[in-house]
C-alpha positions in Angstrom: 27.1 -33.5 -22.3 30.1 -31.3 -22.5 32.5 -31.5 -25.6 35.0 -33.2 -23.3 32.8 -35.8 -21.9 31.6 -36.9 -25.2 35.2 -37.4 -26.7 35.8 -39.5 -23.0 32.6 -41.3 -23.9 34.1 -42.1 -27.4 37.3 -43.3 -26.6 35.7 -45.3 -24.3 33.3 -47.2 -26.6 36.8 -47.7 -29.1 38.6 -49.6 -26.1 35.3 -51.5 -25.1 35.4 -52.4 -29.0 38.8 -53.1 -29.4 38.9 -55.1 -26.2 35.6 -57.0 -28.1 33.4 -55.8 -24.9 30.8 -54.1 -27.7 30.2 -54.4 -31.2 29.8 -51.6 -33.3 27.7 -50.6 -35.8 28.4 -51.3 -40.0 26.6 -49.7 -42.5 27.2 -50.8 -46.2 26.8 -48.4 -48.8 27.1 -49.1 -52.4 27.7 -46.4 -55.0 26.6 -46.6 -58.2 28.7 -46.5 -61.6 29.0 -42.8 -63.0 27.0 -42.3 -66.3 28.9 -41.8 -69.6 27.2 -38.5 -71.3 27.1 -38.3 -75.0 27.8 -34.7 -76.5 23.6 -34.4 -76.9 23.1 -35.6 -73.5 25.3 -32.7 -72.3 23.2 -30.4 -75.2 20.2 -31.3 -73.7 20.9 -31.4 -70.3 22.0 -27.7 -70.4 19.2 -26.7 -72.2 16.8 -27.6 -69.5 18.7 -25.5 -66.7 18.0 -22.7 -68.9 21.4 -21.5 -69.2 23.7 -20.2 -72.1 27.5 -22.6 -72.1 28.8 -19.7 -70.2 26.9 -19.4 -67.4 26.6 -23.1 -67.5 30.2 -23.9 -67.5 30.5 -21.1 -64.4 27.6 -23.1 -62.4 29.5 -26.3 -63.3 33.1 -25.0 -62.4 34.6 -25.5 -65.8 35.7 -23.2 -68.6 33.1 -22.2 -71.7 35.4 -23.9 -74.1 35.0 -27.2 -72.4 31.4 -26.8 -72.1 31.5 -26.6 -76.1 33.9 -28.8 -76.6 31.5 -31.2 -74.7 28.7 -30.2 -77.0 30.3 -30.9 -80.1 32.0 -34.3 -79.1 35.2 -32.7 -79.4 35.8 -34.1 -75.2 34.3 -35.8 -72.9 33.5 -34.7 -69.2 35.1 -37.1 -66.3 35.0 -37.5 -62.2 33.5 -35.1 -61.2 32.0 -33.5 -64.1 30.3 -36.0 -64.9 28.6 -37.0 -60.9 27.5 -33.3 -61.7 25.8 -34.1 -64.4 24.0 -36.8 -63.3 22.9 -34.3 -60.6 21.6 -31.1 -62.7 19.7 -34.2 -65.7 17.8 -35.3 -62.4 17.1 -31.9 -61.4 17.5 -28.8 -63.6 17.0 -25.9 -60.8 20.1 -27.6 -59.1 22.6 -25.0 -60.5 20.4 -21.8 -60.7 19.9 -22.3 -57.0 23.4 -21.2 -56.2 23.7 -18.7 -58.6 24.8 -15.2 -57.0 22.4 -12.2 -58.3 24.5 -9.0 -59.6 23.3 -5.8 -58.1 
């Protein structure tokens, strides 16, 4: 099927639905509640990838100061940073498989 004929073939299924000639298809998804991480949580999680706050905070895409201030309590990680996290506690290597090697 060529790229045109499947977008001719979509349209056409939104009219048939709109129209209420089809039904179409629902999925529900539920996402779960981000983890809060205390300061050790962070500690420890970073210890078991291996790396030193630098090279973790370059994996994570955030500054080595924030990494320590995470460490000592001094901030907390949000969003993002924290989805991350709950990411590389699950599975260590996660990080050190994207890291580019210096030649």
């Amino acid at each position: 099927m060529s790229v045109f004929e499947s977008i001719i073939q979509g349209l056409s299924e939104a009219v048939d639905f709109q129209q209420g000639k089809m039904k179409a298809r629902r999925v529900k998804l539920s996402i779960k509640p981000i983890h809060t991480f205390s300061n050790d949580d962070i500690k420890q999680i970073r210890k078991k990838t291996g790396l030193s706050q630098v090279m973790f905070a370059g994996s994570m895409g955030v500054s080595p100061k924030t990494v320590e201030a995470w460490e000592n309590g001094r901030n907390k990680p949000d969003g993002a940073s924290r989805r991350l996290l709950e990411v590389v506690r699950d599975d260590p290597g996660f990080l050190t498989r994207f890291q580019a090697t210096a030649n």
